[in-house]
C-alpha positions as CSV (number, residue, x, y, z in Angstrom):
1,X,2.8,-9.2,10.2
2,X,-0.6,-7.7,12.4
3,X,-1.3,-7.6,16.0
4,X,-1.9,-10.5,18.4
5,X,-5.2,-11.9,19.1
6,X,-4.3,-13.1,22.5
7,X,-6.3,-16.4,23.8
8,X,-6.4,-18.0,27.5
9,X,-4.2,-21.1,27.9
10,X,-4.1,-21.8,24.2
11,X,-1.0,-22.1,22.2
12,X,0.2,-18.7,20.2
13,X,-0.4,-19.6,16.3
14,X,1.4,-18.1,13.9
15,X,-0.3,-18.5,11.0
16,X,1.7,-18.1,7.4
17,X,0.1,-17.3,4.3
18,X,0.8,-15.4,0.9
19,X,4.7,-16.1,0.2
20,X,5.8,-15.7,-3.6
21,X,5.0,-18.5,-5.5
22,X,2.1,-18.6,-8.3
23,X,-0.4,-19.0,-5.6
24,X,0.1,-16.2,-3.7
25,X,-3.5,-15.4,-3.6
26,X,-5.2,-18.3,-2.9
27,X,-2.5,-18.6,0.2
28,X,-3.7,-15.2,1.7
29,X,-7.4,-16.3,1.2
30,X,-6.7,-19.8,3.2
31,X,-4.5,-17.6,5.8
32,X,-7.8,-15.4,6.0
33,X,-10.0,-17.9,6.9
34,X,-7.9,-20.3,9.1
35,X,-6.5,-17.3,11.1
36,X,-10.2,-16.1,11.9
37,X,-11.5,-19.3,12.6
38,X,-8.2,-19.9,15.0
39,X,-9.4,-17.1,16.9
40,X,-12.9,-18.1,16.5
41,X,-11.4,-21.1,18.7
42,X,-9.7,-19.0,21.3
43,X,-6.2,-19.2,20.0
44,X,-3.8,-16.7,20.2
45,X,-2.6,-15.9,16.6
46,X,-0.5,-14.1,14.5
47,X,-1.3,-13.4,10.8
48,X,2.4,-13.4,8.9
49,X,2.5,-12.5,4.6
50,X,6.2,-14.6,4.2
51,X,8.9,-13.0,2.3
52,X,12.6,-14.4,2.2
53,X,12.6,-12.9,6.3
54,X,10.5,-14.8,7.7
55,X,13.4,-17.1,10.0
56,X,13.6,-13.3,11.6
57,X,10.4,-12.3,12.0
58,X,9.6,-16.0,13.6
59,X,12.5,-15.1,15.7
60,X,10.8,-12.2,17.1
61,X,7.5,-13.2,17.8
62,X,8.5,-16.7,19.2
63,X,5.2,-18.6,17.9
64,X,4.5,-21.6,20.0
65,X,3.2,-23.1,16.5
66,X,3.5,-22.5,12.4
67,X,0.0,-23.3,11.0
68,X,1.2,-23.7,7.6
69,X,-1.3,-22.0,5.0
70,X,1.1,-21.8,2.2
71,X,0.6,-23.0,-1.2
72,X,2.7,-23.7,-3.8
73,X,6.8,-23.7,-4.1
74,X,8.9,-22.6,-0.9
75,X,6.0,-23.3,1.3
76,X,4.4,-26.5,0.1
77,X,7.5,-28.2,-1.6
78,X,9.9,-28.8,2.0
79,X,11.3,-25.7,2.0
80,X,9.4,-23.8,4.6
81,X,9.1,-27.1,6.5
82,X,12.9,-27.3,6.6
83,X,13.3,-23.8,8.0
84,X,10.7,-24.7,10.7
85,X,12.5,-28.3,11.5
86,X,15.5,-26.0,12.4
87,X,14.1,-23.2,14.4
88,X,12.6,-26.3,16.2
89,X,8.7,-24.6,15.6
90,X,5.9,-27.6,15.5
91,X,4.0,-27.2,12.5
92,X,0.7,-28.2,10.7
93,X,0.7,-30.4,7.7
94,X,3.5,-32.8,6.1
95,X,7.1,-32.6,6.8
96,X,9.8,-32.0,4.8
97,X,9.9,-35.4,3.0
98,X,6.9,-35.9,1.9
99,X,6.3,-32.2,1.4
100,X,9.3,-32.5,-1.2
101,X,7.8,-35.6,-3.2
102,X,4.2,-34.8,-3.4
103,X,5.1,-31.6,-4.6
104,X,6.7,-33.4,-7.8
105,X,3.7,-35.4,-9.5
106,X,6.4,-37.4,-11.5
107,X,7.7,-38.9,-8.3
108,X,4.7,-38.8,-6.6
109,X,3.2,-41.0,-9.8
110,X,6.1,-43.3,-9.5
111,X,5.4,-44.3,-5.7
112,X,2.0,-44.7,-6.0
113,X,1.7,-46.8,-9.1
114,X,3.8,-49.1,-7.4
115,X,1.0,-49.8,-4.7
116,X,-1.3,-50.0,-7.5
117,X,-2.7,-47.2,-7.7
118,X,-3.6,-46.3,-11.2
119,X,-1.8,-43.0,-12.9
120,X,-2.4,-42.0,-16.5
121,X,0.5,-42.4,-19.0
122,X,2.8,-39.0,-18.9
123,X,6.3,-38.0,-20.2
124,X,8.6,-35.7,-18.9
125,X,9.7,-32.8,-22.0
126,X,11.6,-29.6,-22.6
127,X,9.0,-27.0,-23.5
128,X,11.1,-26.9,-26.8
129,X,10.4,-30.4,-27.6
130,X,6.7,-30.2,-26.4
131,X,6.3,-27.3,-29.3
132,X,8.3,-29.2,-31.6
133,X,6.3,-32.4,-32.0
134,X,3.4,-33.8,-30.0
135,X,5.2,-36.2,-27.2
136,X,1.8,-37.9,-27.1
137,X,-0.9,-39.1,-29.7
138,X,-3.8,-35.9,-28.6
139,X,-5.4,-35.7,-26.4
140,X,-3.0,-34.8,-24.0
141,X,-2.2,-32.6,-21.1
142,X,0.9,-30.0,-20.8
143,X,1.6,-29.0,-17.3
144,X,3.6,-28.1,-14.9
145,X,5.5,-31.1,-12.7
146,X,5.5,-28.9,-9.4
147,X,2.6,-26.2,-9.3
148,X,-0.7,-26.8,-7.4
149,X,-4.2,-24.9,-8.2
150,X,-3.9,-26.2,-11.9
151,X,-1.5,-23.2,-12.2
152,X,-0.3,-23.5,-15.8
153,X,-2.6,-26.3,-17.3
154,X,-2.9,-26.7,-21.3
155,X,-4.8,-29.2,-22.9
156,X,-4.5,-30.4,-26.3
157,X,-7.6,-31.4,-28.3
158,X,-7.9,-34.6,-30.2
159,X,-7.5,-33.7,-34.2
160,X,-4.9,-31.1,-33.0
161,X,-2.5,-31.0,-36.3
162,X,0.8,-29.4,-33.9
163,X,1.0,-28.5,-29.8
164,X,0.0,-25.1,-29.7
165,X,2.7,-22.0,-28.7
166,X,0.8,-22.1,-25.6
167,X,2.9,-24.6,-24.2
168,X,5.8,-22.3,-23.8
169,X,4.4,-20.7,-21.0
170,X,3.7,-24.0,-18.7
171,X,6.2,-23.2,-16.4
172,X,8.7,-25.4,-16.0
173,X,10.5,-27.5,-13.1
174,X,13.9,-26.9,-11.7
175,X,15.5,-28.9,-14.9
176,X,13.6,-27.1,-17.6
177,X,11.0,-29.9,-18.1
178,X,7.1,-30.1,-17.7
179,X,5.0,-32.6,-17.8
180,X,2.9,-34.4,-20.6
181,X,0.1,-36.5,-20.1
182,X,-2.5,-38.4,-21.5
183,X,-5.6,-36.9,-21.0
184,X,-8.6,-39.0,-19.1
185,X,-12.5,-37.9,-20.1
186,X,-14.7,-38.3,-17.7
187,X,-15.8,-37.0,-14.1
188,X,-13.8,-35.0,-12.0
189,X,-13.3,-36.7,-8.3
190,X,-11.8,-36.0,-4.8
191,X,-10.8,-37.5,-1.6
192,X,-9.2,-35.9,1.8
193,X,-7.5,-38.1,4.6
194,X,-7.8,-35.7,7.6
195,X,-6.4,-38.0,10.9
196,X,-5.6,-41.1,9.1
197,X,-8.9,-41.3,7.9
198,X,-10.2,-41.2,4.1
199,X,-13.2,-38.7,3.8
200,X,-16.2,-39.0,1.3
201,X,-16.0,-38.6,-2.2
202,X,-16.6,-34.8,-4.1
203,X,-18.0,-34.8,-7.4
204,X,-16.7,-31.7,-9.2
205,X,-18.7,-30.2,-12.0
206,X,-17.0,-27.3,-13.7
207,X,-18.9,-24.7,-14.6
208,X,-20.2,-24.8,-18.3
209,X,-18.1,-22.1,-20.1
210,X,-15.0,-23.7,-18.5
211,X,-13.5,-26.4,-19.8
212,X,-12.2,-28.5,-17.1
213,X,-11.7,-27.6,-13.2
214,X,-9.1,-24.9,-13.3
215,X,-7.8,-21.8,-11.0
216,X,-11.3,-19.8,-12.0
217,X,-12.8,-22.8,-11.2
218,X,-11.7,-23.8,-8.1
219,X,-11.2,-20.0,-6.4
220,X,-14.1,-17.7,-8.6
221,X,-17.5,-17.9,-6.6
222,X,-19.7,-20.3,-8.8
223,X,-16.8,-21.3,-10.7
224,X,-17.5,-25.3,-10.1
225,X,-20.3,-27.1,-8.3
226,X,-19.3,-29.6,-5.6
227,X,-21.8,-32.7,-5.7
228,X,-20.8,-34.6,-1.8
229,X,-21.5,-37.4,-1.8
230,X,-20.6,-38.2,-5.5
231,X,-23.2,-40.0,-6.8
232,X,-20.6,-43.2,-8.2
233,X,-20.4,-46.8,-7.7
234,X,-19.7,-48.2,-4.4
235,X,-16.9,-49.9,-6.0
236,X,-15.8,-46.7,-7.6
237,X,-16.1,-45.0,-4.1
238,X,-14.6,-47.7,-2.1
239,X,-11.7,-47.2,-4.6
240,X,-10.8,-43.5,-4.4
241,X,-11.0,-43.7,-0.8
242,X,-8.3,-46.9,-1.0
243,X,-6.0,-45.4,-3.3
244,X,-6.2,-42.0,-1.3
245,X,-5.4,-43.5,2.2
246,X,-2.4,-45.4,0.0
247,X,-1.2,-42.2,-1.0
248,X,-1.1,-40.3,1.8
249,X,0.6,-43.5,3.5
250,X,2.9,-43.9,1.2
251,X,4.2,-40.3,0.8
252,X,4.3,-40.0,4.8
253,X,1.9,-37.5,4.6
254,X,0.6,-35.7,7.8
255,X,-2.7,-34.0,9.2
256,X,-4.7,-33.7,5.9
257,X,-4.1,-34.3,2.4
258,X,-6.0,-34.4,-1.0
259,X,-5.9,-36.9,-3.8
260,X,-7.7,-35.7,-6.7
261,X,-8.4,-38.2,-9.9
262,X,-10.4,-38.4,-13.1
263,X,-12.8,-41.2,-13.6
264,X,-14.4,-42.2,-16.7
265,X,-17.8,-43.6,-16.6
266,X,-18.4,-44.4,-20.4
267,X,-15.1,-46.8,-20.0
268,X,-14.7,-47.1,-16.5
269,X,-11.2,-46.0,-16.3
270,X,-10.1,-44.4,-13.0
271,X,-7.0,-42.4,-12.8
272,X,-5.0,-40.7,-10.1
273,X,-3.9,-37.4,-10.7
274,X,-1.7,-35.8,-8.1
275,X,-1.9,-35.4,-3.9
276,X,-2.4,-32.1,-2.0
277,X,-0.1,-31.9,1.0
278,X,-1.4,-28.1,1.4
279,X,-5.1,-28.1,0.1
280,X,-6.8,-25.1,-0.3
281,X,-8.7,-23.0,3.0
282,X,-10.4,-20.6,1.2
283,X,-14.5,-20.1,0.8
284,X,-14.8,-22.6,-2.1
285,X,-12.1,-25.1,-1.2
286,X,-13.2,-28.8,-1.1
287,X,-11.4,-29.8,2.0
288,X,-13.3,-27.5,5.0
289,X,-16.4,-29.3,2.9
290,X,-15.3,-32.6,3.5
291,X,-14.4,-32.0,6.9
292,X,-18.0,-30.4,7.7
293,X,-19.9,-33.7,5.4
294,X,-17.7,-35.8,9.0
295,X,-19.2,-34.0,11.6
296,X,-16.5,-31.2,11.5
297,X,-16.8,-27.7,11.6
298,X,-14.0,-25.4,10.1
299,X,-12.9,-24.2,13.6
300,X,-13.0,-27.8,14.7
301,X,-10.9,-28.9,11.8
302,X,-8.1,-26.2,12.0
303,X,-7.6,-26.5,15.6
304,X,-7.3,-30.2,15.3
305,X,-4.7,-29.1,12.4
306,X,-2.9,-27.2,15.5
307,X,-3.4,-30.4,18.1
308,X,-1.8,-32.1,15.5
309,X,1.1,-30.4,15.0
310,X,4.9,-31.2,15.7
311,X,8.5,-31.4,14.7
312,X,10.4,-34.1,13.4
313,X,7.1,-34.7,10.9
């Protein structure tokens, strides 16, 4: 925990970051930049790196609001939310709910696809069984059902003769299981709703010697390029942006989310691949983007994140 930045007749922020989970580091890069931006807006704020103490230390320094910058389990998943519910703090982002369930992109897959929204074909394994025999015809996907920032990812070539002992490390879900799914060729896309809103479309190029958009991608300085607007169909477009705002409705997300889905243009096949209830703050994330390609700046967008923010989410 550091020093307060104090600002006149603005609410005290305390802004959360780091945690434990895999993505530790991308949380203390979001915390970075929406903490500094906060006080670039005149807010009063307080930086704190959560351990397993933080009911005490928000105790202490009596924030008037949580921005949550967490990603990953215990802060994206409910849990975090939960603690803030009881202590009665308004917070940023979704509530405990809808935290919990977008978290888990077998649930979250379940929901949507009955709306209509299209998911790709997955199955729900042991890492045992996932080593022992291919679950699905290659190509395929092995990954985790409840980590964000692609933590964990394996893919599985077409002509692969067994899953590879790679597998064993996709970490696995509070059962033992991880997820395996049919892998969709084709262009990377992504959509924000920030205020009830659906944003315009990313197209996300990876860079060459990577071989789809993963961590390095998404967090390493020229790790992806980020084509907004996306050069698609209109129908293409209008569709992302539908299925996104369904999403978000449908999981009773809050303040801003991100749908991200693959979208093949040699077969026309559009999938959707999992909601963001936490996206990513940092220097190379894709939401600030979106927000700015609106008319937003990144100070505008957090301290609307702050406006927004309540209990009972």
């Amino acid at each position: 925990m550091t020093a307060d930045t104090t600002g006149q007749g603005k609410p005290h922020v305390a802004v959360l970051m780091g945690g434990w989970s895999a993505e530790r580091e991308v949380s203390l890069s979001s915390g970075r930049e929406c903490a500094n931006a906060l006080e670039g807006e005149g807010f009063r704020v307080t930086r704190i790196d959560v351990g397993h103490d933080l009911a005490a230390q928000l105790a202490e320094i009596r924030p008037d609001v949580c921005f949550n910058a967490l990603h990953g389990r215990w802060g994206e998943d409910g849990c975090v939310q939960g603690l803030l519910e009881v202590m009665e703090i308004p917070y940023t982002h979704s509530g405990v709910l809808a935290s919990a369930i977008a978290m888990d992109k077998e649930r979250t897959k379940k929901i949507v696809s009955a709306l209509g929204v299209p998911v790709a074909h997955g199955v729900l394994v042991t890492p045992d069984a996932a080593i022992a025999d291919h679950a699905l015809p290659p190509p395929y996907v092995a990954k985790p059902v409840a980590e964000g920032s692609s933590v964990g990812v394996v893919i599985v070539k077409l002509g692969a003769n067994r899953p590879p002992e790679i597998i064993r490390k996709v970490p696995v879900s509070r059962d033992g299981q991880i997820m395996v799914e049919k892998f969709v060729a084709g262009r990377e896309l992504t959509c924000a709703v920030i205020g009830d809103k659906a944003t315009d479309i990313i197209d996300i190029v990876a860079a060459d010697h990577l071989e789809f958009y993963d961590y390095e991608a998404k967090y390493a300085p020229g790790g992806s390029k980020h084509i907004l607007p996306a050069r698609i169909p209109d129908n293409i477009r209008r569709a992302v942006q539908v299925h996104t705002l369904a999403a978000h409705r449908a999981l009773g997300c809050r303040g801003v989310s991100r749908s991200d889905f693959r979208w093949d243009e040699a077969t026309g096949e559009l999938v959707f691949l999992e909601i963001n209830t936490q996206p990513g703050m940092t220097p190379t994330s894709l939401v600030p983007e979106l927000g700015q390609h609106m008319g937003l700046s990144f100070g505008q967008l957090v301290a609307w994140l702050v406006e927004d923010a309540s209990i009972a989410r």
